[in-house]
N, C-alpha and C positions, 0 to 999 in steps of 0.2 A: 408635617415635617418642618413648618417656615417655623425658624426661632428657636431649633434643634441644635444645642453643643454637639459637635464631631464625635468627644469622647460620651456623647452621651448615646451615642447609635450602635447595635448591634453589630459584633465580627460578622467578617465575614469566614467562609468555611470552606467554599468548591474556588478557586482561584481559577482564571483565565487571563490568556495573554492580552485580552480588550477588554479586559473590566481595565474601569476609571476611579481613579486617586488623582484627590485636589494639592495641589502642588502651590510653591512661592518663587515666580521666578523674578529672580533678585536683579535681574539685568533690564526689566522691565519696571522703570517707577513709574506708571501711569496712572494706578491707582493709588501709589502713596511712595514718601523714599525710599520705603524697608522692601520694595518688590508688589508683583501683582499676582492676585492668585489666577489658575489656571488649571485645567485638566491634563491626565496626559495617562497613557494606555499604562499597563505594566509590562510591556512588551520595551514600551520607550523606555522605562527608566532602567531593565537590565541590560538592554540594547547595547550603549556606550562601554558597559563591562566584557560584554563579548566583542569588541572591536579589537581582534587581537591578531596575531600571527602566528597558526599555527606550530607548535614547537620552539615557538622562540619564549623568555620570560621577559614579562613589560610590568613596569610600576604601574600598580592602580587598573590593570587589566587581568582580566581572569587566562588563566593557563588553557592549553589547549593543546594534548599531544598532537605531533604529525601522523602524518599515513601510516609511517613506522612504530606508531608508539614511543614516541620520544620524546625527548624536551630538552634540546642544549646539549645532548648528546647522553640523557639518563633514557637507559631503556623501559618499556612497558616492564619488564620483570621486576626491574628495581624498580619502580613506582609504584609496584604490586605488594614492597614490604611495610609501604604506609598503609596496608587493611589490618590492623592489629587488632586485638584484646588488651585494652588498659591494664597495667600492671601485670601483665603475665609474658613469660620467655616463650618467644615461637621459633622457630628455626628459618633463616633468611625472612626474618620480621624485623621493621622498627622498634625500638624501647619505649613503652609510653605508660609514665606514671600511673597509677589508678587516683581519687581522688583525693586520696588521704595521703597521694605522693610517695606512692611504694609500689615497689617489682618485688613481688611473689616474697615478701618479705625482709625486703631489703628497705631502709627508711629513708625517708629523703634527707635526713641528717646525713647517712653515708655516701649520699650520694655528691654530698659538700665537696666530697674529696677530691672531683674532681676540679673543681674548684681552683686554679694552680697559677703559679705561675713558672712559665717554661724555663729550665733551668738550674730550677734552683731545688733547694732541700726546702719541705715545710711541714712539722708535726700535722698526720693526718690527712698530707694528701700525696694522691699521685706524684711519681717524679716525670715528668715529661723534658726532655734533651731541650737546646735551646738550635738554634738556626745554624748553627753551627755543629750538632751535635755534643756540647756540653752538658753537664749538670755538675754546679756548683765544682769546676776543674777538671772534671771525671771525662775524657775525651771518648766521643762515638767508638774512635779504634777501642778502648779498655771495654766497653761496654761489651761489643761482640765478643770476649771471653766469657760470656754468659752465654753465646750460643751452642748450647753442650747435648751431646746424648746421654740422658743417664744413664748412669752403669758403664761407664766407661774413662777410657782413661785417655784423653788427648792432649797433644803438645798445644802451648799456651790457651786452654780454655780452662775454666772453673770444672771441679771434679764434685759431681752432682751423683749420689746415692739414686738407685734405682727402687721400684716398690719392695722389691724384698729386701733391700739394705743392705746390695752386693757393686762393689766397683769391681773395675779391673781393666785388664788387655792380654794381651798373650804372655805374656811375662809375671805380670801380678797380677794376684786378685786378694780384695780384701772384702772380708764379710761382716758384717757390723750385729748379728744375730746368733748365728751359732758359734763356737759357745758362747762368745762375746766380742772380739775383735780376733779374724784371721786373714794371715798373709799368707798367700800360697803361691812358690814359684815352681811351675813342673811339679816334681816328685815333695821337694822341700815346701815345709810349711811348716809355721808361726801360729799358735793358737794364743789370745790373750782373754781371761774371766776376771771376774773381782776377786777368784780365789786361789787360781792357778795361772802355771804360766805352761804350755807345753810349744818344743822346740822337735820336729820330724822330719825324717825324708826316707827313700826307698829301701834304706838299709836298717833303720831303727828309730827310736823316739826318746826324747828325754820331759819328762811330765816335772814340773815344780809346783808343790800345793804348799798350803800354810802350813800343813805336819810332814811333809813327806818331798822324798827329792826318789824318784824312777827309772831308772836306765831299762830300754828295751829293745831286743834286736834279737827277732825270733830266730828260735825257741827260747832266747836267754831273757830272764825277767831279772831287775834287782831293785830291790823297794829298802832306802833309807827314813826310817821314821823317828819322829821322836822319840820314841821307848821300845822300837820294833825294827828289825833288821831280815828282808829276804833274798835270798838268791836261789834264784831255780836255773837250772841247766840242766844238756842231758845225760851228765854224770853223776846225778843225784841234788838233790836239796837242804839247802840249810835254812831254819827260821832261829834267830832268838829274840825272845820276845820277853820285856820287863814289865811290862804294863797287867802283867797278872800278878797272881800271888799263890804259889814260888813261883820265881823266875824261872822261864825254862831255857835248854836248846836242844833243836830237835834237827836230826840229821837222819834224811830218809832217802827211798828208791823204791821205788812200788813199794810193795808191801815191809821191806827190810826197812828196819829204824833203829836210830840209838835214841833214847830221851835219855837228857839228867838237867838234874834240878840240885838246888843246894843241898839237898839230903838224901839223892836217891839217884841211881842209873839199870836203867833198863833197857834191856837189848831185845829187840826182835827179831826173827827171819819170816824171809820171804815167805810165803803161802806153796806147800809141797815142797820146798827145799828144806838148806838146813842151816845152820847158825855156826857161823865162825867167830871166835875169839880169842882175842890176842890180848896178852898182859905183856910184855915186853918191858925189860929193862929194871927188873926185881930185885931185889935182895937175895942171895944165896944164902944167908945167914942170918939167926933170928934179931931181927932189927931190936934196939934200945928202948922207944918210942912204942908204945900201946896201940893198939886199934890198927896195927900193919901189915899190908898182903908181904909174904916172902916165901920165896923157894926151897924147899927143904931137899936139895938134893940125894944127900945122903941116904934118903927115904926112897928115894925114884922119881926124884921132883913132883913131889907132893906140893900140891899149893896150899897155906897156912898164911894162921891169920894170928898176931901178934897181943893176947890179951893183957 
């Protein structure tokens, strides 16, 4: 072994507290200015590291909870969220990078963001309030208008949509989904879409689309359209509708109907009844003009047609 480099001698492998390590102790120049060398246990050299005070924290001294599990007033619980898995979310855990400086996907780029400074605005990162409760003017009081319940409607907070995309209170509510924006108060209610507008409450509705303007208040329907007109009541119904070819108007009641059209009218009755007809207000006398109903009294009010 005489004449053996240090680094040229085999590790060791079973460690104990009285195995010996050659040391330089530099307080000692007896063998030279730079110190003297010397042995010394491995017990001695962790020794001074545990010279500590249970619970308390000391520079350059190893920690050491108290009786309680504590340390400066962190409990054993807390001290128990430093056992992690690097880079992964545990619940009541520390946050600890993995190697490549990532949480469960998150990159240590993003993690820049925290990065800040208190106060102010900065592309990209956190805003954190300054000592004062500031950000860049914005005071602590303004900020707490952000502490809001969603879906709900409170005096000076921010009005924050809920997961289904309903605000409200007792008074209003607005729906951001069905059919596309609705206000509802009580009975009354505001329906707004990209292609209609409907206006409602307990007694009836009025619907405005691109073609069509609605009045309804049951039983009564009435539908204004571009080329189409209805009104239904329970005195019978009228459509006229130009959008075909002939135009027609059709005036019904269960089964009883008049249709006419630019060339033609026809009359119906009801199913098991019977058909009434009225011409009213004729010619008694055979009219000048071709092709005309008139009354031939003379005859026994014969109806006659003018060829």
């Amino acid at each position: 072994m005489a004449g053996k480099k240090i680094s040229a001698l085999s590790a060791a492998t079973d460690l104990a507290t009285n195995d010996l390590v050659e040391m330089v102790d530099v307080s000692d120049t007896s063998m030279g200015p730079t110190g003297t060398n010397k042995k010394a246990t491995l017990s001695q050299l962790i020794g001074p590291l545990l010279t500590a005070t249970p619970g308390s924290m000391v520079a350059n001294t190893a920690m050491v909870a108290d009786s309680n599990g504590k340390m400066e007033g962190v409990s054993a619980a807390q001290l128990a969220r430093l056992n992690v898995n690097a880079g992964a979310w545990a619940p009541n855990k520390a946050l600890t990078t993995d190697a490549a400086g990532r949480l469960l996907d998150v990159s240590s780029s993003q993690f820049v963001a925290l990065t800040f400074v208190a106060g102010t605005w900065a592309a990209g990162k956190v805003l954190v309030p300054d000592t004062g409760g500031l950000l860049a003017g914005v005071s602590q009081t303004q900020f707490t208008t952000l502490a809001v319940t969603p879906g709900s409607f409170t005096n000076s907070k921010a009005v924050v949509l809920n997961g289904s995309g309903v605000v409200g209170n007792a008074k209003m509510t607005i729906d951001t989904q069905t059919p596309g924006v609705s206000l509802t108060t009580g009975t009354n209610s505001v329906s707004l879409s990209a292609s209609s507008v409907s206006v409602g409450s307990s007694s009836g509705r009025v619907a405005l689309a691109a073609l069509s303007l609605t009045f309804t208040a049951s039983p009564y329907n009435t539908v204004y359209g571009q080329t189409k007109l209805e009104i239904h009541t329970d005195n019978g119904n009228i459509i006229a509708d130009a959008s075909r070819s002939p135009a027609f108007i059709r005036i019904y009641l269960g089964d009883a109907q008049c249709y006419l059209t630019s060339n033609s009218l026809k009359f119906q009755g009801a199913t098991g009844g019977s058909l009434d007809i009225r011409l009213e207000g004729l010619p008694t006398s055979m009219p000048a003009e071709r092709n005309r109903l008139w009354v031939d009294t003379a005859a026994g009010n014969v109806l006659k047609i003018r060829l």
